[in-house]
C-alpha positions as CSV (number, residue, x, y, z in Angstrom):
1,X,0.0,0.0,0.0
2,X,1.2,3.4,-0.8
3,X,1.0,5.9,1.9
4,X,1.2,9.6,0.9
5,X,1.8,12.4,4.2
6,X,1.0,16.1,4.4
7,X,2.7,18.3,6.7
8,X,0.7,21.3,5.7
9,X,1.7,24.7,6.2
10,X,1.1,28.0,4.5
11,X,4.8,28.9,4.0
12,X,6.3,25.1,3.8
13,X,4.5,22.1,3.1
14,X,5.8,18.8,4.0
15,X,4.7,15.6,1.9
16,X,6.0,11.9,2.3
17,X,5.4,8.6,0.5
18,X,6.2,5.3,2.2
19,X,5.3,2.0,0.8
20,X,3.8,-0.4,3.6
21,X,4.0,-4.1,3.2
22,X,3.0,-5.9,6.2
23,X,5.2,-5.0,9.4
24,X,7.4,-3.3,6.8
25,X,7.9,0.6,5.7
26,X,9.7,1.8,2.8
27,X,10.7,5.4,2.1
28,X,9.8,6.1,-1.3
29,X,10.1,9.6,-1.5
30,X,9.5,12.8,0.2
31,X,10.1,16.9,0.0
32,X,8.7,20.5,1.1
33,X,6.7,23.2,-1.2
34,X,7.9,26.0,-0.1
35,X,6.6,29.0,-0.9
36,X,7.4,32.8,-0.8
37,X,6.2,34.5,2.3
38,X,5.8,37.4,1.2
39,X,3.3,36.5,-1.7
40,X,-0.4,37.3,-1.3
41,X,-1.8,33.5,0.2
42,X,-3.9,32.9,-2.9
43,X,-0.9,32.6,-4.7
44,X,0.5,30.4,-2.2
45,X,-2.2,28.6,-1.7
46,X,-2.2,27.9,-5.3
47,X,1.4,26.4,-5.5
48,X,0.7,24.3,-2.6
49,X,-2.2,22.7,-4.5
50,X,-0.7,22.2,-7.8
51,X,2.7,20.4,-5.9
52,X,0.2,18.2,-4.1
53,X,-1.3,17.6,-7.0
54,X,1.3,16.4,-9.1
55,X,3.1,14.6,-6.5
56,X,-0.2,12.8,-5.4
57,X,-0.6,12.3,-9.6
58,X,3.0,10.8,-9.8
59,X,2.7,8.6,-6.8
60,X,-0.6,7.7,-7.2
61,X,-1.1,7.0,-3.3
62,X,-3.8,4.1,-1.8
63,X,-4.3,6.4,1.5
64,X,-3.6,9.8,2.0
65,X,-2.7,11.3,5.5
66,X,-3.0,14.8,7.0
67,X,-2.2,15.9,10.2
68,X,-5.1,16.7,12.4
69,X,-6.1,20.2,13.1
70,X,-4.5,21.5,17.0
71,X,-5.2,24.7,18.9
72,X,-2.5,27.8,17.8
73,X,-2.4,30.5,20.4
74,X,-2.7,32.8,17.5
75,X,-6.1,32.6,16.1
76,X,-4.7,34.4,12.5
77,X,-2.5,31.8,12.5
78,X,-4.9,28.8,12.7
79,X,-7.2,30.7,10.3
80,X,-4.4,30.8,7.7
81,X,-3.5,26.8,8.4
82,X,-6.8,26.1,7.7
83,X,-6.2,27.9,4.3
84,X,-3.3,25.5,3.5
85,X,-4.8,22.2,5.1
86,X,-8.2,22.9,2.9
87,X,-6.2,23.1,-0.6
88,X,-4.1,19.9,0.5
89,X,-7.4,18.1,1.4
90,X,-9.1,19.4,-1.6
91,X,-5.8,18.2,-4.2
92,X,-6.2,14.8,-2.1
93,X,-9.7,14.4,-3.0
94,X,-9.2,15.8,-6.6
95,X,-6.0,14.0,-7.3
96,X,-6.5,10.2,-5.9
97,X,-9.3,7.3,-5.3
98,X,-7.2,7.0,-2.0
99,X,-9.0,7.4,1.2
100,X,-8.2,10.4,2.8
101,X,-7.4,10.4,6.7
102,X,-6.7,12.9,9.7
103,X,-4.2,11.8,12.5
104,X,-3.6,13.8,15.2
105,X,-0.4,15.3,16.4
106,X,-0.1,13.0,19.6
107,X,-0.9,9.9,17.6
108,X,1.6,10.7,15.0
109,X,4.9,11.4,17.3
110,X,3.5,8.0,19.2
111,X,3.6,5.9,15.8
112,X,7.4,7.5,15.3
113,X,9.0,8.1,18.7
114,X,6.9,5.9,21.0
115,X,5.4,8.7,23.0
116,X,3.2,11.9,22.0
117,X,5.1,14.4,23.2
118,X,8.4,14.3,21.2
119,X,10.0,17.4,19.7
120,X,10.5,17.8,16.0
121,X,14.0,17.5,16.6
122,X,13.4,13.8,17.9
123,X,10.7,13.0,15.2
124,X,13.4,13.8,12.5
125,X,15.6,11.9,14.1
126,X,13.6,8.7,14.5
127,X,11.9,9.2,10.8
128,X,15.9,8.6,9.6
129,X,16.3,5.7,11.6
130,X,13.1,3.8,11.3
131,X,13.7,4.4,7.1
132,X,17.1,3.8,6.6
133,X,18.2,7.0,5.8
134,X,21.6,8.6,5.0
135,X,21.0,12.1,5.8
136,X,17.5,13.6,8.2
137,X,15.3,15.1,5.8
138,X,13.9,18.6,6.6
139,X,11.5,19.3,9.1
140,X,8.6,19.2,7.4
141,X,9.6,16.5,5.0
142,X,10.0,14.5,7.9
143,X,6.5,15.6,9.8
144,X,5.2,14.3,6.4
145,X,6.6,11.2,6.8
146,X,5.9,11.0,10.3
147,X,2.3,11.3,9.2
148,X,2.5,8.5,6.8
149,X,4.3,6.3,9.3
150,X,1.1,6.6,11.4
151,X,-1.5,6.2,9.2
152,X,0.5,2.7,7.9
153,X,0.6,2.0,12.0
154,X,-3.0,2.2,11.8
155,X,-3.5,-0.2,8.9
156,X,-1.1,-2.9,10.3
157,X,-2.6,-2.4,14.0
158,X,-6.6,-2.2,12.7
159,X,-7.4,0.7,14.6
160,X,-10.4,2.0,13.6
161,X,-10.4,4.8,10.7
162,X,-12.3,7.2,13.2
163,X,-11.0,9.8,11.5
164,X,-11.4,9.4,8.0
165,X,-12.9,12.4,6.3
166,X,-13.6,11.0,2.6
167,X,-13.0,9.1,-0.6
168,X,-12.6,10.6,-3.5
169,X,-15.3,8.8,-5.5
């Protein structure tokens, strides 16, 4: 099964694709959209969707995985996640007859580092380990795959897909 992540984020997304085969992972291949903070957010909105989209075309993923939404302190901030999480969501749908699924934070730095409240610093770390890496990926590359790591976890552990929010058929 090929699992695609999304980081997302209005200035860098993060997006991962692991191949899972029973108890088994495989990095396939990952990287970050980044785009120019100081362009309007329609226009960055825009590149994140068309990167998703031909990444999600290329790979053509069974499940897609985005992080769950958490609480920001700033409420301008969240409002402009949302932004970025509602194009990725939308290419997901657009893009793929995969299932698309939320994970939450806490449930993805379990799946990677064993406990929910590791530091990106100790997800990147981990996400090199557990894939065999050479070098740690950037952040949100690795968030990414952090995300796919736990929505393969849930496959091979049948936890329920409580948080699925669609196919795109």
């Amino acid at each position: 099964m090929i699992v695609f992540g999304i980081d997302p984020g209005s200035h860098n997304t993060g997006w991962g694709v692991l191949h899972s085969f029973g108890n088994q992972i495989k990095y396939i291949d990952s990287g970050v959209i980044r785009t120019k903070k100081d362009a309007p957010l329609s226009v960055r909105i825009d590149k994140i969707f068309d990167e998703l989209m031909s990444n999600m075309e290329n790979h053509k993923p069974d499940r897609i995985c985005l992080e769950s939404i958490f609480h920001h302190k700033s409420a301008r901030s969240a409002l402009v996640l949302g932004h970025a999480r509602g194009v990725a969501l939308l290419a997901a749908r657009r893009c793929s007859e995969a299932d698309i699924h939320e994970i939450s934070p806490a449930e993805v730095k379990k799946a990677v580092t064993g406990h929910g409240r590791a530091d990106k610093k100790q997800v990147q770390a981990m996400i090199r380990v557990l894939l065999g890496l050479q070098e740690t990926p950037p952040a949100d590359a690795a968030d990414a795959l952090a995300v796919a790591i736990a929505g393969a976890t849930r496959i091979r552990s049948g936890l329920p897909d409580s948080l699925k929010v669609g196919r795109t058929t």
